[in-house]
N, C-alpha and C positions, 0 to 999 in steps of 0.2 A: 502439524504441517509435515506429513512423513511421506517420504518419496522424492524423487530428484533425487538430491545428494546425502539425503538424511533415509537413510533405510536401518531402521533397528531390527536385530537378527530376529527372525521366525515370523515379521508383518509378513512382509512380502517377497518375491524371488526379482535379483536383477532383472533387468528390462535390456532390449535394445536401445531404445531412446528413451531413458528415463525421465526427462524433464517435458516429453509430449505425452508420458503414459497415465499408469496410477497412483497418483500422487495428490496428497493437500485431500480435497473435500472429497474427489472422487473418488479415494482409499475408505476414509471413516465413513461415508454415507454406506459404501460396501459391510463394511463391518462394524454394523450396527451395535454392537452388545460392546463392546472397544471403545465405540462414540460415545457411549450413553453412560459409562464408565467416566471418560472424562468429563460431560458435560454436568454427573452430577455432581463430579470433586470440585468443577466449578463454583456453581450451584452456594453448595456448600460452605466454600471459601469466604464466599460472598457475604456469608451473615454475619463475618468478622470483619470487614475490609470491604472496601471500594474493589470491586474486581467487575470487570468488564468481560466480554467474551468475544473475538473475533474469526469468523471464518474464513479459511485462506481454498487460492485457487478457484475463484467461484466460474465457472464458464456460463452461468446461465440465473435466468432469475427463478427456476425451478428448482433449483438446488438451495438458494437461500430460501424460499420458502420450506422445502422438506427438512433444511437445519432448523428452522424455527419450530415449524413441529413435534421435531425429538428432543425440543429443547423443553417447550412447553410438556411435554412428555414425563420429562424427568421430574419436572418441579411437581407436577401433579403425585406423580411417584412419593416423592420426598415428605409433601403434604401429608397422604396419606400414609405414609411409615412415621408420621412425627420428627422428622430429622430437622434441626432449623437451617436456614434455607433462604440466601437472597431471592425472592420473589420478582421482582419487574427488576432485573439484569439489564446494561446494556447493550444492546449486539450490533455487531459492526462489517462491515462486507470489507476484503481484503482485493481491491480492483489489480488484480496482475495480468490480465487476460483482456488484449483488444475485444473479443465480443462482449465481456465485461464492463469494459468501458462504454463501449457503444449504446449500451443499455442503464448507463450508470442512472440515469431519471430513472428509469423502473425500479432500480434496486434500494436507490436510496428513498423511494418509498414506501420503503419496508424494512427499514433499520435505522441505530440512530447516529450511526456515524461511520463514514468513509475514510479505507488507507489504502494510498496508492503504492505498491510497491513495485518503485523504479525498476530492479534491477530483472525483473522476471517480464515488466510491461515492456522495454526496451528490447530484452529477449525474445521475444513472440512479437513485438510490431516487428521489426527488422530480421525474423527469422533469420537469426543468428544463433550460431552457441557460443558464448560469451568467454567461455573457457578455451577455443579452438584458434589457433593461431594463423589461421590461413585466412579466415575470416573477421579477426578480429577490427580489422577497419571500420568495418561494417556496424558495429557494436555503436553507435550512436548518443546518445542520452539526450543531447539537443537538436536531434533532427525533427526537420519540422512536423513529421506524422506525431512522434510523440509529443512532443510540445502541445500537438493539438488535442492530441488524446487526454492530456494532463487539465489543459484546459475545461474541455466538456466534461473531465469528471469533477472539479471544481463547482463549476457552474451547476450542473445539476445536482450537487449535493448541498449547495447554497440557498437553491431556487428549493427546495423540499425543507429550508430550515434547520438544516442538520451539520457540522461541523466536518469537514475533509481535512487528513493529516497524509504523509507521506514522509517515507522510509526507504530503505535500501542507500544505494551508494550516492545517488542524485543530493541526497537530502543532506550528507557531509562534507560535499562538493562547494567550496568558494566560492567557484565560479558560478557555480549552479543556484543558489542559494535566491540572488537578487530575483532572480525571473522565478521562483519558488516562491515567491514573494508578493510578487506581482501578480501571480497567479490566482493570489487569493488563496492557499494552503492557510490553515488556520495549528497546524502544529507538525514539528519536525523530530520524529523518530530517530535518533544515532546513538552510535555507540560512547559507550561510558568514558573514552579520553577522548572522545570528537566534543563533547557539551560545552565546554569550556571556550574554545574557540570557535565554535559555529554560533553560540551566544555573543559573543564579542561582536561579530558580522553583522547578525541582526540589531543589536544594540547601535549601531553604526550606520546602519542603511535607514534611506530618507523611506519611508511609505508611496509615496505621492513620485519618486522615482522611477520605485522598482514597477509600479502601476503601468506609469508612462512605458517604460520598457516592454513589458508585458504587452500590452495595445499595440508597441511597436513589431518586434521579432517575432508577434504570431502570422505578419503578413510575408515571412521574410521565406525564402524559397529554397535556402540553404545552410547545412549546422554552421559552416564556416561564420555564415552572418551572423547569425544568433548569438554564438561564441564570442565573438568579437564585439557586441551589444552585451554579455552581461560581464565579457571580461574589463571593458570602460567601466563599469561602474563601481565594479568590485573594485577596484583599482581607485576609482576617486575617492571610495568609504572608507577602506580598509586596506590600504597599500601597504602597512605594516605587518598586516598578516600572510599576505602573498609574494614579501619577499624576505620570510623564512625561507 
């Protein structure tokens, strides 16, 4: 995932706006011989261990397709050099991109499992930069675009059979958690000292809750409301851990 804020020296030259440039998929689909280098340490990894493969940045469902290509690419590669080599991989679309989302039924029928990352979908629905402080109000996570957006990619990666997880800062958020919940996310990405305490959360929240919630705050027409809907709850399950 290089580009944005992660540029290792000699890929690529600073940007003006690096988080709307080249970055994520549309760097390595560029630099083909780079891609195909990781894809087949991947690959390879795989014939020792459960290893997964996910692509990040996807703006289009033509781009997961051409990743799968140069995926299958490799393995064929690897076949024929003899190298051992997980064969049927599983591959996963990294939804951070409203027309991503928008499409998420087409994508997720072509991979076998969906991650929402919060902090870049937030980013780009609310055309915000999340690091600017002039703007920072704006920065959202429970406005109702996203919320909806989180929704449909849910749904359509439910309705294809396939498993939706979700990561970034959403997914370590208290507050955030119930209506993550309720949403139907099927698994929660955080960091190594968030596990411990965002376990406890879930271990504490009713199902049949966070559901009701979810049905509710997706009709609701402002973050204030929403907020105030999953901050009750959080509150009723887990009042101990929200008033550290």
């Amino acid at each position: 995932d290089i580009g944005g804020d992660k540029l290792p020296e000699g890929v690529a030259e600073p940007e003006a706006n690096p988080f709307l440039g080249w970055r994520g998929i549309r760097l390595t689909l560029a630099r083909v011989d780079m891609f195909k280098t990781q894809l087949r340490a991947i690959l390879r990894a795989g014939a020792t261990g459960n290893v997964s493969v996910m692509f990040p940045m996807l703006s289009t469902l033509d781009e997961v397709r051409r990743c799968r290509l140069l995926l299958e690419e490799c393995a064929e590669e690897l076949t024929g050099e003899g190298v051992a080599h997980r064969r049927n991989i599983d591959v996963g679309a990294m939804i951070e991109v409203p027309s991503a989302a928008l499409v998420a039924d087409q994508i997720a029928g072509e991979v076998d499992f969906l991650s929402v990352g919060t902090n870049d979908l937030i980013q780009y629905t609310m055309a915000v930069d999340r690091v600017n402080d002039q703007v920072a109000n704006l920065y959202q996570p429970l406005n109702p675009a996203v919320v909806r957006l989180l929704e449909m990619t849910v749904s359509a990666g439910h309705e294809k059979g396939i498993w939706v997880g979700v990561c970034g800062e959403m997914a370590s958020d208290l507050l955030c958690v119930p209506l993550l919940v309720g949403l139907g996310f099927d698994e929660f990405s955080v960091s190594a000292p968030r596990v411990p305490v965002v376990k406890h959360a879930l271990r504490s929240l009713s199902y049949g809750d966070c559901r009701a919630l979810a049905a509710e705050v997706i009709e609701f027409s402002g973050q204030e409301e929403i907020l105030e809907g999953c901050r009750s709850l959080a509150l009723e399950s887990y009042p101990e851990l929200l008033s550290r």
